[in-house]
Residue frames as a rotation matrix with the C-alpha (Angstrom) as fourth column:
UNK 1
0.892 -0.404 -0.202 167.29
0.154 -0.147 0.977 53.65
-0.424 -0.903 -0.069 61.73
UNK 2
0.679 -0.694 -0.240 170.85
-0.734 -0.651 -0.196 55.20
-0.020 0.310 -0.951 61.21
UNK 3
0.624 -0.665 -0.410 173.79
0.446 0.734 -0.513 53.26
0.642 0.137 0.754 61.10
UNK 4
0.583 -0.662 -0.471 176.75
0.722 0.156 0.675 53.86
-0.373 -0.733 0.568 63.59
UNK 5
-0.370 -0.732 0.572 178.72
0.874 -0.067 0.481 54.91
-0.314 0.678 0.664 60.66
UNK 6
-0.009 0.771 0.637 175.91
0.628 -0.491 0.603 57.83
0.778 0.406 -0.480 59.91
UNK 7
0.774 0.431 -0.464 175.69
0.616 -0.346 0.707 58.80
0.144 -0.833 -0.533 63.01
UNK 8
0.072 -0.978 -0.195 179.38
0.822 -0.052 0.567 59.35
-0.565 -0.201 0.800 63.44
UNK 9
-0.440 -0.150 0.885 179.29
0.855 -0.371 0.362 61.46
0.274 0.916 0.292 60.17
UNK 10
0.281 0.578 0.766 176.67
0.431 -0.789 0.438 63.52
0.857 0.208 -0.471 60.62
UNK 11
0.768 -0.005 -0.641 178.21
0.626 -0.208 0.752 64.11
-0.136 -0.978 -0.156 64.52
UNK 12
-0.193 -0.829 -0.524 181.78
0.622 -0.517 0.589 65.38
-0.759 -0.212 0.615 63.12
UNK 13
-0.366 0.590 0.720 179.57
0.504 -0.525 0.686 67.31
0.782 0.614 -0.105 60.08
UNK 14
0.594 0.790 0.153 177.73
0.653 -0.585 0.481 68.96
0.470 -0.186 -0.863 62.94
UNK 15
0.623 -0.452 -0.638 180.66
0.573 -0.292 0.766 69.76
-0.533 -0.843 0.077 65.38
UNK 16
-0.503 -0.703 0.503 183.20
0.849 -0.290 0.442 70.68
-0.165 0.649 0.743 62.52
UNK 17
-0.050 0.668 0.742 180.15
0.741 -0.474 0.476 73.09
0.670 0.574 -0.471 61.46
UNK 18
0.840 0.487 0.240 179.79
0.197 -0.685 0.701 75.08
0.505 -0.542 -0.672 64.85
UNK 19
0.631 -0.760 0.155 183.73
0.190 0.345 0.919 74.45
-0.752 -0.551 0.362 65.94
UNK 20
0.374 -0.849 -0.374 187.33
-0.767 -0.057 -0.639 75.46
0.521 0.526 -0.673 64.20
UNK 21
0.488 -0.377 -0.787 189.22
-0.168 0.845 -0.508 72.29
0.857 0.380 0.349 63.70
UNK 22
-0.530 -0.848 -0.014 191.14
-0.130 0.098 -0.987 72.96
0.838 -0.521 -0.162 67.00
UNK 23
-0.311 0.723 0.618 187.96
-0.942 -0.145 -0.304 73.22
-0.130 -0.676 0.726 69.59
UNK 24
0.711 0.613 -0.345 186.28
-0.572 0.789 0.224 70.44
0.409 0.037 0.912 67.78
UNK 25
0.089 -0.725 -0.683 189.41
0.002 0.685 -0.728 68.26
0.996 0.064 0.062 68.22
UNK 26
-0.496 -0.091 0.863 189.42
-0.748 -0.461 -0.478 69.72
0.441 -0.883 0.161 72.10
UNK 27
0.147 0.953 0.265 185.89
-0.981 0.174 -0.083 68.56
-0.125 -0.247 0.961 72.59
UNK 28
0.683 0.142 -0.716 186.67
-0.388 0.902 -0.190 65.00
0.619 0.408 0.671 71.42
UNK 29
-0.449 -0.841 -0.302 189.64
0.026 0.325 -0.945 64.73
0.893 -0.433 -0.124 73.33
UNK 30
-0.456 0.527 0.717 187.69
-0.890 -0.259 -0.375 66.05
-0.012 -0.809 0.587 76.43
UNK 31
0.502 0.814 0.292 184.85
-0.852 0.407 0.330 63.35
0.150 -0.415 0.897 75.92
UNK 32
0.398 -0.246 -0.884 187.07
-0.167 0.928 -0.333 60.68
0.902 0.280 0.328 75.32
UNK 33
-0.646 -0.684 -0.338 189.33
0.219 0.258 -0.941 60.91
0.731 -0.682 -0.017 78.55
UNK 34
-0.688 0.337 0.643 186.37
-0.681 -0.606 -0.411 62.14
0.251 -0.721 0.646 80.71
UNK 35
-0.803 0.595 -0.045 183.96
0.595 0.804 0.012 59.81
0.044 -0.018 -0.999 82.11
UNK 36
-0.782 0.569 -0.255 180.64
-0.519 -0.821 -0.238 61.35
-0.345 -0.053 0.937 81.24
UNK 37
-0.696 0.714 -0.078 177.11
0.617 0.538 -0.574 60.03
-0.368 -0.448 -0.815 82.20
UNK 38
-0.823 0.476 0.310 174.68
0.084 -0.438 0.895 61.81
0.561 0.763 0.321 78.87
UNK 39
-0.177 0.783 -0.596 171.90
0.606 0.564 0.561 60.21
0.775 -0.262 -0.575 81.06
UNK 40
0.183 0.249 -0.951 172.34
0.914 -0.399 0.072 61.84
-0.362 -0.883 -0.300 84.53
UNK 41
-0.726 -0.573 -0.381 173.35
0.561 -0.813 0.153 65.13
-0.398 -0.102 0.912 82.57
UNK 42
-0.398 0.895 0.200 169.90
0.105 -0.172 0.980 65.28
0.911 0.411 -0.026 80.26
UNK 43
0.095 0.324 -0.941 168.58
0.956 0.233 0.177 64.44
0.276 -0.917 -0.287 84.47
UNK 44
0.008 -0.277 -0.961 169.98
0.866 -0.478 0.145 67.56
-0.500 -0.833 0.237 85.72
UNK 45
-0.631 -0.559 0.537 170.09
0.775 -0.471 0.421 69.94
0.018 0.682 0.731 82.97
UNK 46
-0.519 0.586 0.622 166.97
0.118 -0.672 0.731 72.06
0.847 0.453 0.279 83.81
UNK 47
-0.293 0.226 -0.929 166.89
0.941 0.238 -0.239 70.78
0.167 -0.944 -0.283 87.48
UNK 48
-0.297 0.297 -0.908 166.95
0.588 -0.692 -0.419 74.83
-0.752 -0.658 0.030 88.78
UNK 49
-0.984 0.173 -0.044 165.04
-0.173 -0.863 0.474 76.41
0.044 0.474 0.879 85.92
UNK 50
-0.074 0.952 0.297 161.26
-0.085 0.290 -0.953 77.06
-0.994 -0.096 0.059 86.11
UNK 51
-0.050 -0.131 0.990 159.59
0.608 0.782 0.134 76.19
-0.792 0.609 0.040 83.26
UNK 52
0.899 0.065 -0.433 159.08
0.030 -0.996 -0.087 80.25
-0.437 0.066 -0.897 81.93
UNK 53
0.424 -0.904 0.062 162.77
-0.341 -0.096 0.935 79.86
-0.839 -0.417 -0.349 81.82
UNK 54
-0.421 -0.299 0.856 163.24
0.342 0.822 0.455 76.63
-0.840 0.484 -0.244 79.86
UNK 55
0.549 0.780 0.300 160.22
0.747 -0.298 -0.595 77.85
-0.375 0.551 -0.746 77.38
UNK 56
0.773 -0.441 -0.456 162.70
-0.414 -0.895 0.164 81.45
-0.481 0.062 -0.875 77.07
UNK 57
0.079 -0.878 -0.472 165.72
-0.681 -0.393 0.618 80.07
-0.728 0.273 -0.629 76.10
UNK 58
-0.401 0.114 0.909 164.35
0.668 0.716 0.205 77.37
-0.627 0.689 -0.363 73.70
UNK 59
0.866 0.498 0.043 162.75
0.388 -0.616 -0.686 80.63
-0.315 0.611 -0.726 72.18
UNK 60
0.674 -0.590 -0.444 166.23
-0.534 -0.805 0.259 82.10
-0.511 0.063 -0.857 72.00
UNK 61
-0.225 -0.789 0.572 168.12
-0.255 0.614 0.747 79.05
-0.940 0.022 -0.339 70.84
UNK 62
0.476 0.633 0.610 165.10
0.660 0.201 -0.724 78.75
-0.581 0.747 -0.322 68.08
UNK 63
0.907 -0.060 -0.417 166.25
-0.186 -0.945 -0.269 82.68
-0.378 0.321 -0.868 66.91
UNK 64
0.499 -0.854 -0.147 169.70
-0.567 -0.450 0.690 82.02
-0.655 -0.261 -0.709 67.01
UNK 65
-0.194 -0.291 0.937 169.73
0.323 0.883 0.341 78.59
-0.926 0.369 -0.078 65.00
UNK 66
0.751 0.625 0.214 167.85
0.487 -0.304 -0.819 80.33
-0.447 0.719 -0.532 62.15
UNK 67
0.802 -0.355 -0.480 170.50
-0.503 -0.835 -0.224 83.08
-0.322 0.421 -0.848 61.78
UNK 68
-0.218 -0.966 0.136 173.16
-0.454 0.224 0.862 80.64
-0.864 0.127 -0.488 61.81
UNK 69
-0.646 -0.169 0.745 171.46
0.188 0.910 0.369 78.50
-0.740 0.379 -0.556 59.34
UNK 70
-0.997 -0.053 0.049 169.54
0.071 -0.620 0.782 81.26
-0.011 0.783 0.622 56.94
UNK 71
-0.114 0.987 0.117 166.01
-0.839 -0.033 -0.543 80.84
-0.532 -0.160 0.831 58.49
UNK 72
-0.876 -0.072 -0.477 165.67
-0.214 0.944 0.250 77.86
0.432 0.321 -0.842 58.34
């Protein structure tokens, strides 16, 4: 299991990676002052897609991660 300290890392290593220093900093500022419920948002996140849908853009998100990351 990770440590706290790991986790952290590899979170501002991932954001810093897909984010210029000024977004990422956004985004942090955003979660921090926002109250925000991960749980009921993972709940709802696919509520109005069929599953065709879901099955499509996990094919497209698959494509897209590759190019960013050299076919991986």
């Amino acid at each position: 299991m990770k440590s706290d300290k790991e986790i952290r890392h590899e979170g501002f290593k991932a954001l810093f990676s897909n984010m210029d220093i000024v977004e990422a900093e956004r985004f942090i500022a955003l979660i921090n002052r926002e109250k925000f419920d991960y749980t009921e948002w993972r709940k709802n996140l696919f509520q109005d897609m069929t599953a065709e849908e879901i099955i499509r853009e996990g094919r497209k998100f698959a494509v897209d991660f590759r190019k960013i990351k050299g076919g991986i």
